[in-house]
Every structure is written in C-alpha cells, then in structure tokens.
C-alpha positions in Angstrom: -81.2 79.8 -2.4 -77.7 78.1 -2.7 -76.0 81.0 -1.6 -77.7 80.6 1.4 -77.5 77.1 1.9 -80.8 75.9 1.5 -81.0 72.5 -0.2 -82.2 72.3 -4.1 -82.5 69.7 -6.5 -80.1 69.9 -9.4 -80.8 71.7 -12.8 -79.3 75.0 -14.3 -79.5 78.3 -13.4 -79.6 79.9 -16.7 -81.6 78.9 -19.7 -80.8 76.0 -22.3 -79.7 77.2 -25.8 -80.3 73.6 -27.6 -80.9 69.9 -27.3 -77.3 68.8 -27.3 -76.9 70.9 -24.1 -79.8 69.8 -22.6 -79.3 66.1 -23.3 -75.7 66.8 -21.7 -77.0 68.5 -18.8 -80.4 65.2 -18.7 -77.3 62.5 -18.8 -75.4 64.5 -16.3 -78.2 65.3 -13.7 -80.1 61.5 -14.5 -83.8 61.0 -15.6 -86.5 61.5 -15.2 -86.5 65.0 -15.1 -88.2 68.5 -15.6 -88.3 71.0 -18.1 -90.1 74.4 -17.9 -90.2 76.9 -21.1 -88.1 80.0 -20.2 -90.1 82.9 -20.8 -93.7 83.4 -22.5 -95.1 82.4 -18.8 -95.2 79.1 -18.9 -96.6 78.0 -15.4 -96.2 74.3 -14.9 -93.3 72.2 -16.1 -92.9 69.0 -18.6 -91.6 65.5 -16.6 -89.6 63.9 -19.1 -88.2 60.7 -18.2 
C-alpha cells in the first residue's frame, strides 16, 4: 500500500526478532500501540499502551 501511496499508520513491515527491537521500534513509533503474533493465525491484535 505505500508503494502506491495510500496512507498507513506506522509499524514494521517485517516481523520483530526480540523485545529490545520492539521496545525500540514502541519508543520510536509512541504508545499506545498494537502487536499481532506473526504466524500460527493469530486474528486480532494486542493494544499495548
């Protein structure tokens, strides 16, 4: 969708390998935000704020 333009809220495009990344990436982006498991079809996603 961002190749295309179309406006998206900000997050990662490839999966989290460990907290310290995604503590980086929370403090980065700013709370509260979401967190969906990658894989094992998870279908709704954590708020974490």
């Amino acid at each position: 969708m961002k190749k295309v333009g179309v406006p998206v809220i900000p997050g990662t495009d490839e999966p989290l390998s460990n907290l310290e990344e995604a503590l980086e990436i929370a403090n980065t982006i700013g709370y509260p935000i979401m967190l969906k498991a990658a894989g094992g079809g998870g279908y709704w996603p954590s708020n974490c704020t």
